[in-house]
C-alpha positions as CSV (number, residue, x, y, z in Angstrom):
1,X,78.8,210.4,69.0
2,X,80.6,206.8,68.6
3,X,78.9,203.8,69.9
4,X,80.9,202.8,72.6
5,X,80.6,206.4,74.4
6,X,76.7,205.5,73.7
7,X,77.4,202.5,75.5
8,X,79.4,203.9,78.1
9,X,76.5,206.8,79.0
10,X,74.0,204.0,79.1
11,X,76.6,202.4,81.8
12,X,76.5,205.4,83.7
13,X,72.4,205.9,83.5
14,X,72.6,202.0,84.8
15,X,74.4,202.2,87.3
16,X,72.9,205.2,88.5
17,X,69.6,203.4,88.6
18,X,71.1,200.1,90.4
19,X,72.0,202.7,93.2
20,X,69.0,204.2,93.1
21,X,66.8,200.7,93.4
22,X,69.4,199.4,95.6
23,X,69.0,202.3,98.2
24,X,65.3,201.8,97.9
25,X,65.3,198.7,98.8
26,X,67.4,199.0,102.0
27,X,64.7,201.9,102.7
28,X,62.1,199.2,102.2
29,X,63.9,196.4,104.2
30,X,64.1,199.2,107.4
31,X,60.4,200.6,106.8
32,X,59.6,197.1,107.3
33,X,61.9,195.8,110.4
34,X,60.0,196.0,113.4
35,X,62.8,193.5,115.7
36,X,64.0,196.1,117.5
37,X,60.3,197.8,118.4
38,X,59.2,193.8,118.9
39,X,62.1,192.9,121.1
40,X,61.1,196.1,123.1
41,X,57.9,195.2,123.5
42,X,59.1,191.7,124.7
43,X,60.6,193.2,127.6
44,X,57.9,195.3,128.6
45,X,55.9,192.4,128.6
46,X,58.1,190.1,130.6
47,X,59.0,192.6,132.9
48,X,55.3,194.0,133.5
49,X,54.4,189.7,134.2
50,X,57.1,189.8,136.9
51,X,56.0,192.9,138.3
52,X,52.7,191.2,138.9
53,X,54.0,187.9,140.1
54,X,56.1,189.9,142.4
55,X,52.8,191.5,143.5
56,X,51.5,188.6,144.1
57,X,53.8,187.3,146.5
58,X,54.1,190.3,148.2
59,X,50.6,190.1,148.9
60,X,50.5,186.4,150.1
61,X,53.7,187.0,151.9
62,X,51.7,189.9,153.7
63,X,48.8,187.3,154.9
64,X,51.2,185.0,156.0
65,X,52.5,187.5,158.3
66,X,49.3,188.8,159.5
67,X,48.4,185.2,160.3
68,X,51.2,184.7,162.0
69,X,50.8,187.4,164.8
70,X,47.3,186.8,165.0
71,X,48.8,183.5,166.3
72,X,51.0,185.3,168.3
73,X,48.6,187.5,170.2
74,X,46.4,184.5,170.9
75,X,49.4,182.7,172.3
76,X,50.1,186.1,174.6
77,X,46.5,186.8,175.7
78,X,46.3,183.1,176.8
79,X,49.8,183.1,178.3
80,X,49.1,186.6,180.4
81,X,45.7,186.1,180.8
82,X,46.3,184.6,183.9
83,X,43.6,181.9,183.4
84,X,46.5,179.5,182.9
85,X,47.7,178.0,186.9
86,X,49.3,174.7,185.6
87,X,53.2,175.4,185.4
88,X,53.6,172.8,183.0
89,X,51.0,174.2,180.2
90,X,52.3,177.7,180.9
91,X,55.9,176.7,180.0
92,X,54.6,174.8,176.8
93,X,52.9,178.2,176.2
94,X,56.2,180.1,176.5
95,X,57.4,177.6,174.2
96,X,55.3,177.8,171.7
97,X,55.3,181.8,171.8
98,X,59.3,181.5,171.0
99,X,58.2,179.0,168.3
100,X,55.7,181.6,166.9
101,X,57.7,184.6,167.1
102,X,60.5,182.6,165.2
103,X,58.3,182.2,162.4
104,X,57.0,185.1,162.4
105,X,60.2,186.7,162.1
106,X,60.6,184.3,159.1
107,X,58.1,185.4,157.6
108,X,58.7,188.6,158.1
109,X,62.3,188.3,156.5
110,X,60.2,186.9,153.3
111,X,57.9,189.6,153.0
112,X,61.0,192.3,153.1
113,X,62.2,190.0,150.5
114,X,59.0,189.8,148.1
115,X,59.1,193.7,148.8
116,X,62.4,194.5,147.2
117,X,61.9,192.1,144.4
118,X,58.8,194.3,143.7
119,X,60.4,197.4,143.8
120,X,63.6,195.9,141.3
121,X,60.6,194.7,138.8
122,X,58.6,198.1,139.8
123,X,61.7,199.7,138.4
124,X,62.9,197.0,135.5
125,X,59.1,197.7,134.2
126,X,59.6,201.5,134.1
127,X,62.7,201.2,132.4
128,X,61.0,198.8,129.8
129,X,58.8,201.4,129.2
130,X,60.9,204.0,128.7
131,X,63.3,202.4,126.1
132,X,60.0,201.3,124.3
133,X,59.1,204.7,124.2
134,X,62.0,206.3,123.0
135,X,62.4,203.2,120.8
136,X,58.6,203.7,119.3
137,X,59.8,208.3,118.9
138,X,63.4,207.2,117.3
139,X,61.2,204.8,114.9
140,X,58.7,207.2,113.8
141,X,61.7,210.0,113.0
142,X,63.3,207.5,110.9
143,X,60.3,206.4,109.2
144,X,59.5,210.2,108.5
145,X,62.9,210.8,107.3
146,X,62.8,207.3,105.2
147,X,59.5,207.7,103.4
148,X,60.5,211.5,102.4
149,X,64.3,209.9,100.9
150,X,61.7,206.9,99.4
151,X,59.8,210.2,97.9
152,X,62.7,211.6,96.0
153,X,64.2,208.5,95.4
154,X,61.2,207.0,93.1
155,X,61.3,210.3,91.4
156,X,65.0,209.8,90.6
157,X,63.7,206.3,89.6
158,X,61.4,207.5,87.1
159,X,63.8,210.1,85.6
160,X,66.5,207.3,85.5
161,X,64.4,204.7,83.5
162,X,63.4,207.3,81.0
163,X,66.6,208.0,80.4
164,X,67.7,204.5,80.1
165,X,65.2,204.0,77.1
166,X,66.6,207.0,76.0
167,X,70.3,205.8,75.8
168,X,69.4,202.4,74.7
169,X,67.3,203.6,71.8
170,X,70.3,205.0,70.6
171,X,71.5,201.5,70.2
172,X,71.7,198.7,68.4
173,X,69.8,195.4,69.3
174,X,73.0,193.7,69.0
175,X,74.9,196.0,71.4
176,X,72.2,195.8,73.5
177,X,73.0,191.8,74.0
178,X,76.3,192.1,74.1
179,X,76.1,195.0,76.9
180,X,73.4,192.8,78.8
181,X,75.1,189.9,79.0
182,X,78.2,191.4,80.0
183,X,76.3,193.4,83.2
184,X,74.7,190.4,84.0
185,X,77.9,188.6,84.7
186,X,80.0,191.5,85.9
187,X,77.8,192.6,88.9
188,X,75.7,195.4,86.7
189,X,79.0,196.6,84.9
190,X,79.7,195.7,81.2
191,X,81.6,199.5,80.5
192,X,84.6,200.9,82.2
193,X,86.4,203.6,81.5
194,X,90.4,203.6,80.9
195,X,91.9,205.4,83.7
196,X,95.8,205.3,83.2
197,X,96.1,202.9,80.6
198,X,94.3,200.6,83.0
199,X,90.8,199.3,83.5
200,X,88.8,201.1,85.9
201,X,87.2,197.8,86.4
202,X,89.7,195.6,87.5
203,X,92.9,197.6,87.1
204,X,94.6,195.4,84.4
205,X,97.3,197.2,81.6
206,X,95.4,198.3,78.3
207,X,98.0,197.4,75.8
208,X,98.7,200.7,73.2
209,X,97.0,198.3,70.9
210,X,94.0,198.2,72.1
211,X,94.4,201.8,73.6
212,X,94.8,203.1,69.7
213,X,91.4,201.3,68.8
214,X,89.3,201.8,71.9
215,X,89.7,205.5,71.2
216,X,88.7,205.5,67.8
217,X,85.4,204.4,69.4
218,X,84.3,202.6,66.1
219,X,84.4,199.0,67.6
220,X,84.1,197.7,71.2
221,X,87.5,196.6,72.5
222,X,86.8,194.3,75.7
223,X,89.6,194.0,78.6
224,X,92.0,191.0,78.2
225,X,91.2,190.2,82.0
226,X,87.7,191.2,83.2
227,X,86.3,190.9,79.5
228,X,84.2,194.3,79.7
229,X,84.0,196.6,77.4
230,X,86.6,199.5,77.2
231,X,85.7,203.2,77.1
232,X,88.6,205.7,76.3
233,X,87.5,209.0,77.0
């Protein structure tokens, strides 16, 4: 087995892993994102504080009212009552009935008013709660489904890193630095396979040259553009 195919399985263990670890960290980011859930719950919240300012009013609008015609059969029982002779205090009487009955219908047109904006924030609350419910279901499916990929996933991550140790036993400690250093600088890949007479990588030309040498496998041959390391298989 030459070293560079040693090298190039250790690529493919690694990069294995890094999808591995990344994947379980986007599990771990979503197990731990509560916005949507919290922005839910924000709604309910608001909505169920309108509802009960809207009750609120409904109910003052309501005494208002009841006030208001209690005025208003006053005003009729001493305008009919017939106790009243004197023209001039029955007429203010009649005027102050219209008066009364004016507001009253006011008052009236507020309460109808207050009434429908409790029934829109009757109904803006139930829909609140609903989304939050099927939110809070649609949550708990994923996390089940999440935790279960998680499962799997660290056992992948275990087999991975064993195997890793593995390749890189194989290995010598000056490979090792040289393959490190490249993966750090080329986003995790420091081996890429020739695929045409061109590297995977990057797509640059492999010159016959270095085609000829790279497949002898004896010594690492590195791309003349992304500067990783060559594997002719």
């Amino acid at each position: 087995m030459s070293e560079i195919f040693k090298l190039y399985r250790l690529q493919q263990v690694d990069s294995q892993l890094d999808q591995v670890n990344d994947r379980l960290a986007e599990i771990e980011a979503i197990l731990g994102n509560d916005e949507e859930i919290q922005a839910a719950q924000a709604i309910l919240e608001k909505t169920t504080k309108n509802r009960i300012e809207y009750e609120k009013k409904v109910k003052f609008a309501e005494e208002e009212v009841r006030e208001q015609q209690i005025k208003v059969e006053q005003n009729q029982a001493s305008l009919y009552s017939g106790s009243i002779k004197n023209p001039k205090e029955l007429e203010d009487l009649q005027l102050e009935a219209e008066a009364l009955k004016r507001q009253l219908s006011n008052l009236e047109d507020v309460q109808l008013d207050q009434m429908e904006l409790l029934e829109e924030g009757k109904s803006a609350e139930g829909n609140a709660e609903y989304d939050l419910e099927n939110l809070s279901k649609k949550k708990q499916r994923t996390q089940g489904e999440l935790m279960l990929e998680q499962k799997e996933l660290l056992l992948d991550q275990t087999r991975l890193v064993q195997e890793v140790e593995a390749a890189s036993n194989n290995l010598s400690a000056e490979e090792l630095r040289t393959y490190s250093k490249i993966r750090e600088k080329k986003n995790g890949v420091a081996v890429a396979k020739v695929d045409s007479n061109s590297c995977s990588a990057c797509g640059n030309q492999i010159s016959q040259a270095q085609l000829q040498i790279a497949r002898q496998g004896d010594s690492i041959v590195r791309c003349s553009s992304c500067k990783r390391i060559l594997y002719v298989g």
